[in-house]
N, C-alpha and C positions, 0 to 999 in steps of 0.2 A: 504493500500500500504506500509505504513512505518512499518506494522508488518512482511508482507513479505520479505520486504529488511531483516532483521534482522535475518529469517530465512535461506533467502540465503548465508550471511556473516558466518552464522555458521555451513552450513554444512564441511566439509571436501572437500578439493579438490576432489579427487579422486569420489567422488559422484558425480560429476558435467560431464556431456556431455562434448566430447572431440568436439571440434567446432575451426574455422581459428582465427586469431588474428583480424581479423575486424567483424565478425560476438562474439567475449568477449569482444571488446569497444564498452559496452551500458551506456544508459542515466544514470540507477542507477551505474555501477562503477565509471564513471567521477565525480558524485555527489559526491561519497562517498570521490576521491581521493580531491576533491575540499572542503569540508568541512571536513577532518581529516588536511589540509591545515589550511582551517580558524582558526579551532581550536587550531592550535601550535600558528600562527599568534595572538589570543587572549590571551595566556601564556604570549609571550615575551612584548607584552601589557601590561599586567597586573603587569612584573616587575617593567618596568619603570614608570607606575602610581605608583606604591610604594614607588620607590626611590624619586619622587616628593614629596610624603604624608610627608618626614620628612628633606627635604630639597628644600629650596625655589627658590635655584640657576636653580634645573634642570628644564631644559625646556624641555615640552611634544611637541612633534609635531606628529602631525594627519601622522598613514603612509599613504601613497599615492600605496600605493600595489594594483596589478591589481584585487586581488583576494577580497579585499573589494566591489567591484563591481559586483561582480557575488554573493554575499550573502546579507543578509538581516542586516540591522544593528544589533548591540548586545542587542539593548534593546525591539525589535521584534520578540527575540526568545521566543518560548513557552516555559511555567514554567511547569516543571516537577511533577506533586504529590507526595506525599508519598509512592505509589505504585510501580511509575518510576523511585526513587533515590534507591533500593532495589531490591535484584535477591535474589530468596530463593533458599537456598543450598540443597543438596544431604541428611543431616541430618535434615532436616528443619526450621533452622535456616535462619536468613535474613544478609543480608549483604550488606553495602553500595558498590554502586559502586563510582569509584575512578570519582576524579573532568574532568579528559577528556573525558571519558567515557559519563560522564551525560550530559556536554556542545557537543559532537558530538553526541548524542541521541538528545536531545533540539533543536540543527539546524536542522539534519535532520528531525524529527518532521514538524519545519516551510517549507522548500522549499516543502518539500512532499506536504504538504497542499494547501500552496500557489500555486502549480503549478496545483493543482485540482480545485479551485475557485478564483483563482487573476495573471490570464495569463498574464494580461499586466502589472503588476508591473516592473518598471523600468530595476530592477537587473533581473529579471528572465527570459526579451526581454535580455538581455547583456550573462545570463548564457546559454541560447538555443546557443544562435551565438557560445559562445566558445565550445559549446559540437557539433557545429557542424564544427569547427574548427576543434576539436582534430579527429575525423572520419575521415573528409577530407585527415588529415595530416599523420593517421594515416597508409593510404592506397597510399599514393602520392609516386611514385618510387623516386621524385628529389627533397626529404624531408628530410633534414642533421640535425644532433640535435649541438646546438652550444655550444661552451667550456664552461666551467663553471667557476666562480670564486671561486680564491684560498683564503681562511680565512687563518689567520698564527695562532695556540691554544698552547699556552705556555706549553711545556711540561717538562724542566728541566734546570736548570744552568751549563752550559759547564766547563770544565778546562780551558780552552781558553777565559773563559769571556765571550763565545757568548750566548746567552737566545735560546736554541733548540727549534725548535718550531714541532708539526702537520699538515700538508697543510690536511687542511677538504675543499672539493668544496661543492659550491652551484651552481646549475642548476637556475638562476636567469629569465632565461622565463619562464613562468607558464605551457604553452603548452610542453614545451619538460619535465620539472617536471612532469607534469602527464603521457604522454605517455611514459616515464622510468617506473614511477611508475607500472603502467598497465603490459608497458612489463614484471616486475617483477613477477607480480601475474602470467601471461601466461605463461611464460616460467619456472616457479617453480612447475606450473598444471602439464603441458607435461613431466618435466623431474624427478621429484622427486622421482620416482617409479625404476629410475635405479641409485640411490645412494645408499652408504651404511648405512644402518638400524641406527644405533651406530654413525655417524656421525649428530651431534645435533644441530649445529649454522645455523640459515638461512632457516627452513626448512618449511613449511608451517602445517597449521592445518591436523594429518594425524593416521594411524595406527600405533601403534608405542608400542610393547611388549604386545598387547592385547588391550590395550586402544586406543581411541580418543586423541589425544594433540596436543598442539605444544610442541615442544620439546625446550630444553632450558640449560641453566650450572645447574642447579638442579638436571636434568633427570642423566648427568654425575655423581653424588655424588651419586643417588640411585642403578644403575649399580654397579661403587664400591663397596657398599656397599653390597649388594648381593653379588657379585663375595667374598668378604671376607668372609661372613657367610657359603657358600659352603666350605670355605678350611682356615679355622681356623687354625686348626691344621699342617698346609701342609708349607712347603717353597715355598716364594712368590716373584720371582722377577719382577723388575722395568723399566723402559724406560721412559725416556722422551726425547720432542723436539718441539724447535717451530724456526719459523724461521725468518728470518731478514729481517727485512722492509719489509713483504710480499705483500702488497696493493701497495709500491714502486717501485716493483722490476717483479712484474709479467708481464712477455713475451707474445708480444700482437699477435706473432706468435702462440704461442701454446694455446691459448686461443682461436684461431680462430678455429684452427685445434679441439680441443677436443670439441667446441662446434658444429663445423659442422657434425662432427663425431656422438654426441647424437641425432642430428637434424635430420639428416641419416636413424637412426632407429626409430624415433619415425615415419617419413615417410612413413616406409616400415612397421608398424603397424597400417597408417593411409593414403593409397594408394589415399583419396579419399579428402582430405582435404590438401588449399595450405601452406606453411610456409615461402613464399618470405617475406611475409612482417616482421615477425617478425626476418626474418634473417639482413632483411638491416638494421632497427632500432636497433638490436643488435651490428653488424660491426660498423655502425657508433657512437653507447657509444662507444666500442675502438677508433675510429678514432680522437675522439673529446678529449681525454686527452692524453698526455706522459710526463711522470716525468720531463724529464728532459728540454724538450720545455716550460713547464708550470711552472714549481717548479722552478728548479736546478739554473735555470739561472735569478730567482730573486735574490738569495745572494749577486748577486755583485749591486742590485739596492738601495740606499738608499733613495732614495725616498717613494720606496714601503713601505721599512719597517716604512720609519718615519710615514707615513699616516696610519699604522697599531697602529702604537703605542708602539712598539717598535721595536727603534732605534739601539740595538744592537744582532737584529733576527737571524736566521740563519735555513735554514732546512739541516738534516743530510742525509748523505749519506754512502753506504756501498763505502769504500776507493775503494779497489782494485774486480776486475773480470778478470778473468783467464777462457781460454779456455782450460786450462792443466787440470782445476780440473773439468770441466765439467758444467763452469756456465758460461753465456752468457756474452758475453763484451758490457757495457753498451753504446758503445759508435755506435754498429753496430747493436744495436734493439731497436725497441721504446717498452717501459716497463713502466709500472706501470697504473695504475684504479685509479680512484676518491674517496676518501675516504670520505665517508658520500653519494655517490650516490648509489640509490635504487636497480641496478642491483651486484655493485660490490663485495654484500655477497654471491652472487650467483655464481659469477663469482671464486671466492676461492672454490666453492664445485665444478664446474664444473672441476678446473685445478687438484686438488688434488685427484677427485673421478678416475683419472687414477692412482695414488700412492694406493689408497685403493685397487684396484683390484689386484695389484700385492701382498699386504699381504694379506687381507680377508681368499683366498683358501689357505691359509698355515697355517689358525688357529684351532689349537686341540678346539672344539665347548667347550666342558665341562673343561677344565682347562687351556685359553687364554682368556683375554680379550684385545679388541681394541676398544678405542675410540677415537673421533675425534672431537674438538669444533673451526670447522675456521681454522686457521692453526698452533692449539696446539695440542698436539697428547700425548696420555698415555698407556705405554702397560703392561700387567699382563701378566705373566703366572708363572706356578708351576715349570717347566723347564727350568734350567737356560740355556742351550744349545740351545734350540729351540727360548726362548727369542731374545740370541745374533744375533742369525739366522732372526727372524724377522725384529729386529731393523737393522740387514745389508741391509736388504732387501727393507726397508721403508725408510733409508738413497740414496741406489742407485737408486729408483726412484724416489725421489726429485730432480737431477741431470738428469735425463730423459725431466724432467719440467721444467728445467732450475730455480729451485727453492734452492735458500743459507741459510739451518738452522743455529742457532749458531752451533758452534762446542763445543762438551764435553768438557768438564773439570776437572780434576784429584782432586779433593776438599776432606777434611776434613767429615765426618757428622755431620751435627750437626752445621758446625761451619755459619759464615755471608756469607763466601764466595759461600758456599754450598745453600743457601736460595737464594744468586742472581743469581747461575748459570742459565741458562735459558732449557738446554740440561743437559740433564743426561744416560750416559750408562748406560749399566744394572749394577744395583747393588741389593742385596737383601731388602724386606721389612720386618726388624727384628722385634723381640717381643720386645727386650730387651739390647740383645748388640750390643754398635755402634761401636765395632772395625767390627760386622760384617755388617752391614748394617744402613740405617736411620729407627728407627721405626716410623716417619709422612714421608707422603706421602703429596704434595699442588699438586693442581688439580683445575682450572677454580674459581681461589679467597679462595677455601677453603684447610684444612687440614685435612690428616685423620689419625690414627694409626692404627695399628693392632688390639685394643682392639674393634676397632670399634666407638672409640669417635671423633667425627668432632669438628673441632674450626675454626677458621677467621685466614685468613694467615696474619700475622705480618706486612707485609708492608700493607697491607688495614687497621689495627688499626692505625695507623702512616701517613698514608693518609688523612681519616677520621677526626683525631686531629688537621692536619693542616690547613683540610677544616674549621673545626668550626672557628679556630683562625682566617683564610684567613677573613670570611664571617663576624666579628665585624670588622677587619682593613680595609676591603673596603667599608662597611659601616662609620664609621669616616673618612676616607678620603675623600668620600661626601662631608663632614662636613667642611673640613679644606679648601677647593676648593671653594665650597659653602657657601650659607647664610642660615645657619640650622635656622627650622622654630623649634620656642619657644612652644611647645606644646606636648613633652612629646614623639611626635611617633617614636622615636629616639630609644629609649630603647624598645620600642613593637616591632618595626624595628627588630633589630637585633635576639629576644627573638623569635620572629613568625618565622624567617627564619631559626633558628639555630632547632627549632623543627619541623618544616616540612619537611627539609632535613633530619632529623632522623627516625621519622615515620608516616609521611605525614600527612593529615589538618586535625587531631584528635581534637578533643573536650570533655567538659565533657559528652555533652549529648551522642557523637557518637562513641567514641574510642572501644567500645565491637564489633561495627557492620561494623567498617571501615576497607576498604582493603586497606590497605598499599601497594598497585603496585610499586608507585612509591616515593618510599622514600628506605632510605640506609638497614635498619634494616629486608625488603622484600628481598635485593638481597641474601641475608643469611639465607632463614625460614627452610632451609638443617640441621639447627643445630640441635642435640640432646641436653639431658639432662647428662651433666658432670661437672666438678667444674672448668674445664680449661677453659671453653666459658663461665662460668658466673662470672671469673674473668674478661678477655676481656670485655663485656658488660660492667659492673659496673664500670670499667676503664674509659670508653668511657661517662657514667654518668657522673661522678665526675668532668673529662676533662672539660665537655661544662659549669657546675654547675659553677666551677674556672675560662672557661672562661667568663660567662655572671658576676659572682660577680667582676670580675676584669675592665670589661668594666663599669659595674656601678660604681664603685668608680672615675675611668677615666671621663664617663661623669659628675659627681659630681665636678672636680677638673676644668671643663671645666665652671660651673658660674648655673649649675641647675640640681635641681634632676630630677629621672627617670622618673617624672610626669610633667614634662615639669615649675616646680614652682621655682622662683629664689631663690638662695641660696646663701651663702659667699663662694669665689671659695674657694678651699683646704678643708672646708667640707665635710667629709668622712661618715655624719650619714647616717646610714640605714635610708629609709622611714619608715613612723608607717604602710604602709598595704604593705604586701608583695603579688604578684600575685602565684597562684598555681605554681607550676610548679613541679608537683610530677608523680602519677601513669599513668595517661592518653599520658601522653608527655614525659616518660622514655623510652631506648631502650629497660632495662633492661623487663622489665613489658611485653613490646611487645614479647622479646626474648619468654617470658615466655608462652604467650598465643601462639606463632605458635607451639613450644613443646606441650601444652598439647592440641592442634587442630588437632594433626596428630594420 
């Protein structure tokens, strides 16, 4: 049974029987939504037993989450073999799989089993009821999915002193999380086949230039990257644009409209199959957030923000809306999607794939490119006329949508201001001189030239730098808060975290055979081989090397070395064994093996 699950997960949409939304909520997908659940839920677990490991202050408390109840404890999941921590690759090679991957293979494993020979186990009487819950629920015409809570995620220090924050919701019933979730998968089945090809965020497992994929900011850097090997030689103009507070700002009117619209015709392709249900459970994720009833109107609470944990929060907003210029007045639409909920990537292709229809048919096939990730947008062509022309055209139906890009800006190339603009008119994509154009192009984190060399956009090397730094000072301030436990894991602490963030839980024995999914050094494997990214990389070495040697000496000055063994405070010797920390646990190294893998 759990080999067929696994078979079903990978086929492609598009291969799967087109069926009602209550005849796709079966037993295996709640399973699956319910144990890729437990398994994030065993992550943020697993920080906080961390943070305990080296500090004696923090207190662990058992969570109390609904969804601990419906699985099996963590010490009753099947052990995986040798066989089942490894997928062999296309060239035959083996490859680990990533640590969530093996823990939601592991549980599903157990309930699979269990549910074939241990029917009455406690959780699995409590998991039947809620999968018989979520069908119920799923099908009930006078079934509302309820608000969600707003996180406040620190995202920049204001001029004004105030700490800007991200409102990320969480859907805190378990029930309406998975039937989001679910609707997600159904409604991305049915509608994906009338999106445009070239738009990459959000998309589900599918056809895509000939292959199988998902698509992803990768697949955008290879596109490029073709489009330029076709016309080397040619003049290459530019366009960019992305737009302002998008997931804030989005019109719950015309969200409605374009999706009843999609819903319409897949209908009238599927005469015989109903869609009420997944229409009301969609209306009502609109229903259940708006900006400014949920968000807007906590700024003036301070209570809220003091029990967030900061006190001088604030979330932003675009100032002014004007019906003159063709964007809604926020005061007379309810606007804006949940950021961080299941449907709401979905909801950006739905609003936007009417903006694509109106350029697509206006692209010369062999010398235009158009791509789209979310609501950033990149356009090529060899014509600078026809470019302007497009990018007019891509600007006036964002205004159709009631959708506010930045607006352009007259900039320098080359220069800072030029690298923060967020829009760009057409200018050329030069070889060489920048009075006539910028020869890099950034595009979804990365950078390209003309020669064809990709490198890391600047602001993510300087992100990057301050995460390492971020991740030793929040770590000691544990410490400072806390009764740091005398044993050394203070400095493993900081050393494990600071490498796993880089290129995830490498090892001596496993770093040849490990996939890096999820560590920083994966979201870049786009890179080529050039001297400009392997300076970046070796930068980004060196950074974490000064910060872990700085942190040692700190906790040295603090009464004990890096081994947990007491020492005279202000003591700055080096220990006599130093731990590796070379080829296995460099970016540099990793950089190196996805280049010579491709």
């Amino acid at each position: 049974m759990l080999q067929s699950y696994f078979n079903q997960q990978e086929l492609p949409l598009f291969f799967i029987t087109m069926e009602s939304f209550a005849e796709f909520v079966t037993d295996v997908r709640i399973i699956d939504c319910i144990c890729r659940k437990r398994v994030s839920e065993a992550q943020k677990r697993h920080k906080l037993h961390h943070q305990k490991s080296f500090s004696k202050g923090v207190i662990y408390i058992q969570p109390s989450n609904e969804i601990y109840n419906l699985t099996p404890p963590r010490r009753e999941w099947k052990h995986l073999g040798a066989n089942g921590r490894y997928i062999e690759l296309s060239n035959g090679k083996k490859q680990l799989i990533t640590t969530y991957d093996r823990n939601l293979k592991s549980l599903l494993w157990t309930i699979n089993e269990d549910r074939r020979t241990n029917k009455e186990t406690p959780y699995l009487v409590a998991l039947n009821n809620f999968i018989s819950t979520v069908k119920q629920k799923a099908v009930d015409k006078d079934y509302s999915l309820s608000s969600p809570r707003v996180i406040p995620i620190f995202k920049k220090k204001r001029k004004d002193g105030k700490s800007e924050c991200r409102p990320i919701c969480l859907f805190e019933n378990l029930c309406d999380s998975v039937i989001i979730s679910l609707a997600n998968k159904y409604l991305s089945k049915i509608f994906d086949k009338y999106f445009y090809e070239d738009s990459l965020a959000f998309r589900p497992k599918r056809m895509f230039h000939g292959k199988i994929v998902t698509t992803c900011h990768h697949d955008a850097v290879t596109l490029i990257s073709e489009y330029l090997s076709k016309h080397k030689k040619r003049r290459i103009y530019v366009a960019e644009c992305d737009m302002q507070k998008f997931y804030d700002t989005v019109d719950h009117e015309i969200v409605s409209q374009e999706f009843l619209n999609l819903l319409s015709i897949v209908k009238t392709n599927n005469p015989s199959i109903s869609f009420d249900d997944i229409a009301r459970i969609f209306l009502s994720y609109l229903d259940c957030y708006d900006f400014q009833r949920d968000v807007l109107i906590k700024n003036g609470d301070n209570n809220y923000w003091r029990n967030q944990g900061i006190p001088n929060g604030a979330f932003s907003w675009i100032d002014l809306f004007s019906n003159d210029d063709g964007i809604v007045d926020s005061k007379k639409y309810t606007l804006g999607v949940p950021q961080g909920g299941a449907l709401s990537g979905l909801i950006a292709n739905i609003v936007i794939n009417k903006v694509d229809k109106t350029v697509v048919p206006n692209l010369h096939s062999k010398n235009d490119l158009y791509v789209r990730y979310c609501d950033d947008m990149l356009l090529l062509s060899t014509n600078k006329k026809r470019c302007k022309k497009l990018f007019k055209q891509y600007s006036q139906s964002l205004e159709t949508v009631h959708l506010r890009p930045h607006l352009p800006e007259k900039v320098t190339f080359g220069t800072k201001e030029y690298w923060n603009s967020k829009t760009k008119s057409v200018y050329q994509w030069s070889m060489y001189n920048r009075q006539l154009g910028s020869r890099w192009i950034g595009f979804v984190g990365y950078e390209i030239n003309r020669n064809g060399e990709i490198r890391i956009r600047k602001s993510s090397i300087k992100k990057e730098k301050r995460k390492q730094k971020k991740i030793v000072s929040d770590i000691f301030e544990l410490t400072y808060k806390k009764t740091r436990a005398n044993d050394g894991s203070l400095e493993s602490s900081y050393r494990g975290t600071l490498m796993s963030m880089a290129v995830g839980r490498a090892t001596l024995w496993n770093y040849e055979y490990l996939n890096n999914e999820f560590c920083w050094i994966n979201g870049f494997k786009m890179l080529n081989d050039n001297p400009i990214v392997k300076t970046q990389i070796r930068d980004l070495d060196r950074c974490r090397n000064h910060v872990v040697k700085r942190s040692n000496k700190r906790l040295s000055r603090l009464g004990t070395n890096v081994f947990g063994e007491i020492i005279q405070a202000g003591d700055s010797k080096e220990p006599s064994y130093i731990r590796y920390y070379g080829k296995p646990f460099s970016y540099y190294y990793h950089y190196l093996k996805n280049v010579t893998s491709k």
